[in-house]
Each structure stands twice: as C-alpha cells, then as structure tokens.
C-alpha positions in Angstrom: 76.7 -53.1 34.1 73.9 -51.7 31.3 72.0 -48.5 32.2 68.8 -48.5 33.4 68.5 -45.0 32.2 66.4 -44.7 29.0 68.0 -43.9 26.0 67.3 -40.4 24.0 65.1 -41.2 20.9 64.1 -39.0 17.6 63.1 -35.5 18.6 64.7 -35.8 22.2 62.0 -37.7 23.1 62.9 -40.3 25.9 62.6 -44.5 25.3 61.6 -46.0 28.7 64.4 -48.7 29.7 65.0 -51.8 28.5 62.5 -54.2 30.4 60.7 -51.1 31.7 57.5 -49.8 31.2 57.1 -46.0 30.5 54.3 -43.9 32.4 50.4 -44.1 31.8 49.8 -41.8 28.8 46.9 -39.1 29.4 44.7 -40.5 26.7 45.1 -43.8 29.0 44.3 -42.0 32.4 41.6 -39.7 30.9 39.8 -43.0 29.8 40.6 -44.8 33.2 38.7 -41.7 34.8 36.2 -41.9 33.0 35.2 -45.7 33.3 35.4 -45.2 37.0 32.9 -42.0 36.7 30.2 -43.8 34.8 30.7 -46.9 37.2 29.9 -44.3 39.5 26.9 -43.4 38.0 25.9 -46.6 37.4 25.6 -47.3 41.1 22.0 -46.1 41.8 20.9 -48.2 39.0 22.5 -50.9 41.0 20.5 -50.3 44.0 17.7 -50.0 42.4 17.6 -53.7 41.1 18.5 -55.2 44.3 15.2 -53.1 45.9 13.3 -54.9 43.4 14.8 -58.0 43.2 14.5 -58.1 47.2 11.6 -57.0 47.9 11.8 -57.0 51.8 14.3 -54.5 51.0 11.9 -52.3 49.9 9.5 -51.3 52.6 6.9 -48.8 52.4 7.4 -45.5 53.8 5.3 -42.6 53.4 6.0 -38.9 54.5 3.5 -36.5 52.9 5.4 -33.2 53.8 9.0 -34.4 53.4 7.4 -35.5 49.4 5.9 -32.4 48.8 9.2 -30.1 49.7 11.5 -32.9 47.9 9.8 -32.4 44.7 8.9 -28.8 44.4 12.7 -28.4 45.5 14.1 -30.1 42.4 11.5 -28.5 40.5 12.4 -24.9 41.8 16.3 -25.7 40.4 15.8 -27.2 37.6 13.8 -24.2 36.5 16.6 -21.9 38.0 18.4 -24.0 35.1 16.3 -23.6 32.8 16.2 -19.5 32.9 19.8 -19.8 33.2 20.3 -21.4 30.2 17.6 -20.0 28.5 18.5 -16.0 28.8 22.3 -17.2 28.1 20.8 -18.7 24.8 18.8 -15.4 24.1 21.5 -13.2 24.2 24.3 -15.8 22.0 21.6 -17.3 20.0 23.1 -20.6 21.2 20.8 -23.7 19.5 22.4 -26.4 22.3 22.1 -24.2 24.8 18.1 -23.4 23.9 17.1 -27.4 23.8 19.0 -27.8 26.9 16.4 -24.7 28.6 13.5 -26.4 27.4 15.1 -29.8 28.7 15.0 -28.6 32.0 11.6 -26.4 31.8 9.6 -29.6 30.5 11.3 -31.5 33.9 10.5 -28.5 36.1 6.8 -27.8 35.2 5.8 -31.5 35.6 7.8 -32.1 38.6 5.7 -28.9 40.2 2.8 -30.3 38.8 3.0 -33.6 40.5 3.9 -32.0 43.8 0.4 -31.2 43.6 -0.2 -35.0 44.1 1.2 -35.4 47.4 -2.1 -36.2 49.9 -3.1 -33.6 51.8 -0.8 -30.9 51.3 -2.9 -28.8 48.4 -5.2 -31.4 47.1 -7.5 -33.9 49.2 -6.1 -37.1 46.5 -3.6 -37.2 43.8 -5.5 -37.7 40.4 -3.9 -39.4 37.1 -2.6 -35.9 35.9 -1.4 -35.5 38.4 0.7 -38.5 39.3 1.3 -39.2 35.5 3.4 -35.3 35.4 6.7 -36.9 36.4 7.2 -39.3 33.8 5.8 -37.1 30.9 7.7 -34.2 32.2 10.9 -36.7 32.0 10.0 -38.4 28.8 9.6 -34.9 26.7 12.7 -33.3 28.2 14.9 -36.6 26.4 13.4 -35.5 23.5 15.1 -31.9 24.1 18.0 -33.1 25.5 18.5 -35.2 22.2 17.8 -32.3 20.3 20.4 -29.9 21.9 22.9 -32.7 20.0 22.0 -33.4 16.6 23.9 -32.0 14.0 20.5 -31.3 11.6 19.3 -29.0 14.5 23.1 -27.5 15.1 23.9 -26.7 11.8 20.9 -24.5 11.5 20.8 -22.1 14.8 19.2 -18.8 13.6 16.0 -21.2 12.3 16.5 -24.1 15.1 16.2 -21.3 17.8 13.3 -19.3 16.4 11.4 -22.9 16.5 12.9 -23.6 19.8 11.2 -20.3 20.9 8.0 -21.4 19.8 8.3 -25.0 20.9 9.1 -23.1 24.4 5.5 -21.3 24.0 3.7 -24.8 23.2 5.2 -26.4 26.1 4.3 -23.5 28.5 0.4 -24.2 27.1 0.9 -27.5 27.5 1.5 -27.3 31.4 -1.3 -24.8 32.1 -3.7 -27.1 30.1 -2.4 -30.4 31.9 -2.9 -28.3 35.2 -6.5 -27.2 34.4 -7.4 -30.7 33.0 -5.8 -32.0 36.5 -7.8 -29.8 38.5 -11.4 -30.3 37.1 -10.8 -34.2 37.0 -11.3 -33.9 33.5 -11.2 -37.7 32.1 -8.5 -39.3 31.2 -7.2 -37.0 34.3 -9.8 -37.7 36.7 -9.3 -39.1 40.5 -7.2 -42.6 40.3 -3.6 -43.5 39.8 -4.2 -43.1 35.7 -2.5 -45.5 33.3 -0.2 -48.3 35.4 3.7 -46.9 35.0 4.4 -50.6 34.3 2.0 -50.7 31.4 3.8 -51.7 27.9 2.9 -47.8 26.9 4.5 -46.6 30.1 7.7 -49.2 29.3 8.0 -48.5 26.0 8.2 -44.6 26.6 10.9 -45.4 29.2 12.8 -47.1 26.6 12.9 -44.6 24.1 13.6 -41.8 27.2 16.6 -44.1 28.7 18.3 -44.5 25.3 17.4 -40.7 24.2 18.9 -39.4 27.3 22.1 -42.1 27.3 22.6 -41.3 23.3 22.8 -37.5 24.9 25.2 -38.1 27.5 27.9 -39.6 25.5 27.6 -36.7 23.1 28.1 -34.0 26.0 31.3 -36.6 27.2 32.6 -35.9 23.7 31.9 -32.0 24.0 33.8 -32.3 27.6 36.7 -33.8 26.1 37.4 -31.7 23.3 36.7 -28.8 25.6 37.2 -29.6 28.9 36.0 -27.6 31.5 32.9 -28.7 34.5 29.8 -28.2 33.0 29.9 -30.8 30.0 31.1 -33.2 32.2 28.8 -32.4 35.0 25.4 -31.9 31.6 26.2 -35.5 31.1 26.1 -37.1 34.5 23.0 -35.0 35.0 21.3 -36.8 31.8 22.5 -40.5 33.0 20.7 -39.6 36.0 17.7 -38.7 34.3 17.9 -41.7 32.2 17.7 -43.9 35.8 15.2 -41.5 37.1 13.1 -42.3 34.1 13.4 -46.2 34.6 12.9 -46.0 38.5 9.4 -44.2 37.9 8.6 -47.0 35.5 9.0 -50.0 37.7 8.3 -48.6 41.4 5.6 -49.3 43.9 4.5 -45.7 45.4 5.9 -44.9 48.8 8.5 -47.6 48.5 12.2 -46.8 49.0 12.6 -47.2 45.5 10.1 -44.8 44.8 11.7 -42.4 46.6 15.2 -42.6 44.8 13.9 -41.6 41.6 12.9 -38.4 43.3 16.3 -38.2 45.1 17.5 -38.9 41.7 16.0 -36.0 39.5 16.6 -33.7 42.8 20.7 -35.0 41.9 20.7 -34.3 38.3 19.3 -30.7 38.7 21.5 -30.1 41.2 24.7 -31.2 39.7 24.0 -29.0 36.3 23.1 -25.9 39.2 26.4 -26.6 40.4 28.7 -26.8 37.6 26.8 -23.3 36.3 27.4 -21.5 39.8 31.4 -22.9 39.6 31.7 -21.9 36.2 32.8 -18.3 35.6 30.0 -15.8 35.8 31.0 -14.1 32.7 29.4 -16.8 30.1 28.3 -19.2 32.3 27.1 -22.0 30.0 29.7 -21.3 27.9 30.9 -24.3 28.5 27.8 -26.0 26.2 27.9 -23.3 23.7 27.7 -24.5 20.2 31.2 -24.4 18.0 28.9 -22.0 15.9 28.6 -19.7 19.6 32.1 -20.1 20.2 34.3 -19.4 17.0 31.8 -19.4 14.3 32.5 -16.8 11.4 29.9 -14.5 9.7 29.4 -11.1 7.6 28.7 -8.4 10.1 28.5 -4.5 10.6 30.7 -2.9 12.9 29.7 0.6 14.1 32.0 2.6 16.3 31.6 5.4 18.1 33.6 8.2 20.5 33.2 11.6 21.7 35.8 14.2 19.6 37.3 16.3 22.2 36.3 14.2 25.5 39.9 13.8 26.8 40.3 18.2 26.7 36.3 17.9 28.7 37.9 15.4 31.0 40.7 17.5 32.1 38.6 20.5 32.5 35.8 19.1 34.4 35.1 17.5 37.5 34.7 13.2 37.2 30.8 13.3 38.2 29.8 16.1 35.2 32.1 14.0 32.6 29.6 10.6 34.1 26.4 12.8 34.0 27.4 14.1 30.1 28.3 10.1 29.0 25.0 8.6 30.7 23.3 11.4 28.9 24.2 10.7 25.4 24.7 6.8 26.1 20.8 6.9 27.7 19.6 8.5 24.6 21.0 6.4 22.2 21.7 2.9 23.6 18.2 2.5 23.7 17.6 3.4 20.0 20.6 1.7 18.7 19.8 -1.9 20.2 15.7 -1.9 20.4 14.9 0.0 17.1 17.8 -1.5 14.8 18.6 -4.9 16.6 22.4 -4.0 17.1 24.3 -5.6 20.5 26.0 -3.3 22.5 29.4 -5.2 22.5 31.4 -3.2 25.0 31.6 0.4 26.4 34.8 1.8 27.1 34.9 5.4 28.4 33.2 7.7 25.8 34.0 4.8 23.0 30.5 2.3 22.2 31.4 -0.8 20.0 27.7 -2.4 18.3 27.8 -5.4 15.9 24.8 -6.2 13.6 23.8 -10.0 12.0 25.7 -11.1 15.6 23.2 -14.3 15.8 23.4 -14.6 11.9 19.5 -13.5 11.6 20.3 -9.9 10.2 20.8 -10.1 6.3 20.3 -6.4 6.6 22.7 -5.6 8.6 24.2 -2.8 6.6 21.1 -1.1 6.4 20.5 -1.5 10.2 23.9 -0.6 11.1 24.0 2.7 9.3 20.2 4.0 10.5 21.6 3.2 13.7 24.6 5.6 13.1 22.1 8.3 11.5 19.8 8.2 14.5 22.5 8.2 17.0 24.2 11.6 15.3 20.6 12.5 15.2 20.0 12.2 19.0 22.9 12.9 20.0 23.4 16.7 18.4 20.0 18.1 20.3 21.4 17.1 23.3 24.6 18.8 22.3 22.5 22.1 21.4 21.2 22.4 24.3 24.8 21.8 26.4 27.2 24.0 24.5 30.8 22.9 25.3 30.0 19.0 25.0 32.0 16.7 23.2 30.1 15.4 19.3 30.0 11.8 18.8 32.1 10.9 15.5 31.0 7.0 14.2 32.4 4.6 11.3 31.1 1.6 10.4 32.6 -1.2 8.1 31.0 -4.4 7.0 32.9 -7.6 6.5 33.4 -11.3 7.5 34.7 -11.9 10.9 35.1 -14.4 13.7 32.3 -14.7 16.9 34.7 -15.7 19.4 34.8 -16.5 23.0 38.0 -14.8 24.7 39.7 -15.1 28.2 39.3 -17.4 31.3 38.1 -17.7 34.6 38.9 -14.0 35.7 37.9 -12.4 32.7 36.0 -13.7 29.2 34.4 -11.9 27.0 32.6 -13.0 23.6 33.3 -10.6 21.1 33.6 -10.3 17.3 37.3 -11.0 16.0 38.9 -9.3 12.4 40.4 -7.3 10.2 36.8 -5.7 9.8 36.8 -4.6 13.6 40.3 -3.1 13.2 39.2 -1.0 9.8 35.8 0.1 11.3 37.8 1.7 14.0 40.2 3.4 12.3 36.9 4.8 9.7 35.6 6.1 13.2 38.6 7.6 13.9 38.9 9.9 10.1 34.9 10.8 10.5 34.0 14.3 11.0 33.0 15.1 14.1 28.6 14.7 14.0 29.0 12.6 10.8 28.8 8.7 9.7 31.6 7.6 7.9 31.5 4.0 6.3 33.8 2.3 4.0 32.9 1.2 0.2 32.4 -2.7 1.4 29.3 -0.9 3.5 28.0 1.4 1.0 27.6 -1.7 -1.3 25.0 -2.6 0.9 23.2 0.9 0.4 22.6 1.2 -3.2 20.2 4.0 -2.7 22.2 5.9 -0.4 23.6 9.5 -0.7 27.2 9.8 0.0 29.9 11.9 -0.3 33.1 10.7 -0.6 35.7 11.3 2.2 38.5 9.9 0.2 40.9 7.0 0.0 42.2 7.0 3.8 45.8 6.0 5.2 44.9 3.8 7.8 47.5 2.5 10.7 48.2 -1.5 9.5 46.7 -1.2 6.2 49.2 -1.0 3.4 46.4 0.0 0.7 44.2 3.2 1.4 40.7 2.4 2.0 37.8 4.5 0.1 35.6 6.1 2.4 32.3 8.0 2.2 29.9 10.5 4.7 26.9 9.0 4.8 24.3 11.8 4.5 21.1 9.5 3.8 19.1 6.5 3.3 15.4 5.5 1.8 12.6 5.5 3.5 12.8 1.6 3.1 12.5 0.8 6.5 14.9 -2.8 7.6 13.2 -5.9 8.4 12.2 -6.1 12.1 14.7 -7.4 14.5 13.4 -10.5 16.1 15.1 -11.6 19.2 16.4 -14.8 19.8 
C-alpha cells in the first residue's frame, strides 16, 4: 500500500502527498484577510444605498443635543490625532506623518465648526458656513491624506515639512476666517442651507475626495504589509471610512438616518486611528506611519559626547541626592544651550554621559559648526559652575562627523530612534581621550572648520579601530555665527 506521507523534496522541504493538497500559503491567507476586511468596510456603503434606494427606510429623526455632542465628539479626537501626530512629526521630521496631522486638523476644525449648526444649542439657525464645514473640512483633508503618500512629497522631507508647517498656518486662518464669515452672515455664508450637497459642484468634489482618500488607503495597506503592525492597517480603514463619510454627506436629506451615519461614520474613522495610537507602544507612537526616510534613512551628522571625568570616585564618596543635585546642575545649564541655541537633539542621557546629534532631520548643513559651538559653550558653562563647587567632576566632550544610519530600534517594551555607525562608536571613544574641560574632534570634523584653531592631540589608538585616528583640541571658532536652527 503507497504512503500517504509526503515525500522530502530539494532543501528538506516537504511535497504534499500524491492527490493531496498542501496548506494555505500566508501570502494566500494574508490576501483572504484582507478581502474579508474591506468587505467589511464596505458594509456601511451598503446600507447606505438601501436608505436611499428605500426611502421609507429612511425616516426623519431629529435630536438637536444628541447632534451637537456627536459632532464636537469626533471633532475633539480627531484633533487629539492630529496633535498626536503632529508633535511626533516635529520631533522626527516625519513628511507622512505631517500631512496625516493636517489630514485630521482640516476634519477636526470643520467638524467643530458645523457643530455650531445644530439649532438651538449656540446659534438660533444653522447658516451655509456653517452647514457647508463638514464637507469642505472632509474634501481638504483627502487632499492631505493623498499628500502624506506621494513619493514627490516623500522624497523631499526637510522642504515638504517646512511647507507642511506653513500650509498648517494657512489652514488655521482659514478656519478662523470661515468662523467669522459664519458668524456675521457674511454672503455667500449668510442664513440658508448654502449651495445643495447634491449640486454637480458638491458631486464632483465628492468624486475627487472618494478616489483621493481610496487612492490613500491602498497605499497605507501596502505600508501595513511591508511593516506590519496596527496603525497602517487601522490609517487605512480610517481613510475608507472617510471616503464613505464624504459620499453620505453628498446625497443625504438632513435629519434622515442616512444623515446621521455619515456623522457616526467620521466619529468611526477618528476613532479607529485614536485607537491604533493608544495600542501602539508609547515610545514612538506613530512609528508605525513613519516614512522609510524616519525609520532607517542615512545621513552626514555630528556626534557630540559628553561625561563627567572622575564622577564614578564623586559617586562613591557622596550621598545619591548631592551626586542628582550636581548632574541636574550641569545638565540644567547646558541642555538648554546645547538644543535651543545650536539646534542639537538630546538623544539619550545616561548617568553623567549626554549623547546630541546635529543635521538629525537632514536641515543642518552646518552641522559641524553647530556641533562644536555647542561643545565650546557647554565647557564654557559648565567650568563656572565648577569654580564655584570645588571637588565636582569637569565635563570632557568629543565630537566626530560622518555618515550614519537614523534608525528605529526595539519593540513593544522598549524602542528607541537613535543614530546608528561607525561615527557614533569613534565620537565616543574621541570623548573618551579628551582632556578633561576640553573639546576634542576628529580630522573628518575639523574639515568642516576651516577657520578653526586647533591643536593637535595626536593619532589615537582607539578600541575597534585598527588605524589610529588624528585628533585635535578644539580651542576656537569665528565669530561666523551658524544658520538658525529652524524646527520642524
């Protein structure tokens, strides 16, 4: 009697049976899941057709109060999204992640604005501003949302985010002026239901919106499955439902139950993206949407280390709370200069040791520059605080310039987005071979600083370099002050 067993193919790998059939293969099952997700999402789009294809189905029902707290609901998360995402793309200088902010701002500022339409709550009668919010609010956000995906805007973040700030600004104006306009019945915002949301302008706007937002979500699915992880997955179900919310504004008679679903609707999609942030790991959030740039993207940088010379001998010899009153003195004076005067990012502290990169967004051609007035100052700073405490440990700090790799680390439990490179490991060994009060930097910085005065400290053995490294004091710089550090 033949085996049923499979036989042992090239590689080990097993051959299902003869007449058998072997096991779904995870491509097949990831695609299965996802056709029954969008089916899924599809469903309200489903119910709202048979609403307005039976229209005894969709009776009129009007609740002023439960309006009002339904729509200023959504629009109090989806602008608890929107600083979310927008302080993560500050401090990363994150391009996707800057669109997707003003995405949800332009949704959360009309949706408040058009809760000031619901009768008798703050107004007497909704005017055309006002009830004409939603749809705008929706229709602008696709046009962010698109833009958080297109590789034209992607490929360049330092400029794409400085006109995303400034785009951020406009829309801010806009609001206030469509508020005031609102307000004073200002024509074409005066009392009346405005332009008909069935209108061919009103249509064609949801066209463009629907395929805007649907050309969106399939770009966050292909993020989620390269990366995996909730918040793609969770970004592009939010944008389908936007997409429906869009086209159930469009075609609904107010106070009808399909009315009401495109508020439940945008109330949905908020939610959902609130949700997959608060599950998502606290440490980098909305990492998950982070650019490939954000996430593993290499660029020249300047390193700049720092520790205390003797502050293991101060620690033994000194009680814990005068060894944390003599760090947050030193770290108070110059943290402060180091990040808001020279632009530098604080990338971890670790006892008495302070790690700072420069050009960490890519906006800092001057990094050198910055990186070593930052060490001056700091050795500056830091030895009149040590005159007037005798017996305190004397900062030492080395700095090396060079390319290395931006680069999210860890998992749920612990993650981290650091600077990666043999650049990191040299400007901590320089650090290490600096006299104590001094700046050290290696010949890669000082060919940065053509006008600086030096002396040389010699070619150094460094541990896991096979070739000494030439090093120099840095004693000073021009008077050429760097270019001011914008943040992003």
């Amino acid at each position: 009697m033949p085996s049923r067993a499979g036989a042992v193919g090239p590689g080990g790998a097993v051959t299902p049976p003869e007449g058998g059939s072997a096991a779904p293969a995870p491509a097949a099952r990831r695609r299965a899941s996802e056709l029954l997700s969008g089916l899924v999402l599809l469903i309200p789009l489903a119910g709202l057709a048979l609403l307005r294809l039976q229209p005894r189905l969709d009776e009129q029902y009007q609740h002023d109060t439960m309006h009002f707290w339904l729509v200023l609901g959504a629009a109090a998360l989806s602008a608890a999204v929107a600083y979310g995402t927008g302080s993560a793309a500050s401090t990363r200088g994150d391009v996707r992640v800057m669109f997707v902010s003003l995405a949800f701002l332009s949704a959360a500022g009309f949706l408040g604005l058009h809760a000031l339409a619901t009768p008798h709550m703050l107004l007497p009668a909704a005017g055309a501003g006002f009830n004409l919010a939603t749809p705008v609010g929706i229709a602008l956000g696709s046009l962010f949302a698109v833009a958080s995906v297109l590789p034209p805007i992607l490929n360049r973040p330092v400029r794409s985010v400085r006109t995303a700030r400034a785009m951020r600004l406009g829309l801010l104006a806009l609001m206030a002026l469509w508020a005031v306009l609102s307000l004073r019945r200002v024509p074409p915002f005066a009392q009346g239901p405005g332009l008909e949301r069935a209108s061919g302008l009103m249509l064609a706007a949801a066209i463009v919106a629907t395929v805007l937002f649907a050309g969106s979500a399939v770009a966050y699915l292909r993020v989620w499955r390269r990366r995996r992880g909730l918040l793609p997955a969770a970004m592009a179900a939010a944008l389908v439902l936007l997409a429906e919310a869009m086209i159930a504004v469009t075609v609904s008679p107010n106070w009808h139950y399909s009315w009401w679903e495109w508020h439940v609707l945008l109330l949905s999609a908020f939610a959902l993206v609130a949700w997959g942030a608060q599950q998502s790991w606290h440490e980098e959030r909305f990492a998950g949407l982070y650019t490939e740039q954000t996430v593993a993207g290499r660029r020249e940088m300047t390193i700049l280390f720092a520790d205390l010379r003797g502050f293991t001998t101060f620690s033994e010899e000194h009680d814990p709370a005068e060894v944390s009153e003599m760090l947050n003195t030193y770290f108070t004076a110059v943290i402060p200069a180091v990040v808001k005067r020279h632009g530098g990012q604080v990338d971890r502290i670790i006892g008495d040791a302070l790690m700072v990169t420069f050009n960490r967004l890519g906006d800092q051609p001057d990094h050198a520059l910055r990186a070593s007035r930052a060490g001056l100052e700091m050795q500056e700073r830091t030895a009149g605080i040590a005159r007037a405490h005798p017996g305190w440990p004397r900062f030492r700090v080395g700095l090396n310039t060079g390319e290395v790799l931006v680069s999210l680390l860890g998992g749920e439990g612990g993650r981290t987005h650091t600077v990666i490179g043999d650049a990191v490991n040299v400007a901590s060994r320089i650090e290490g071979q600096a006299p104590v009060g001094a700046v050290a930097i290696t010949a890669a910085t000082l060919a940065h600083l053509p006008d600086a005065v030096t002396e040389p400290l010699g070619p150094l053995e460094l541990k896991g370099k096979e070739a000494p490294v030439q090093a120099f004091v840095l004693r000073a710089l021009p008077d050429v002050q760097p270019t001011r550090h914008r943040s992003q």
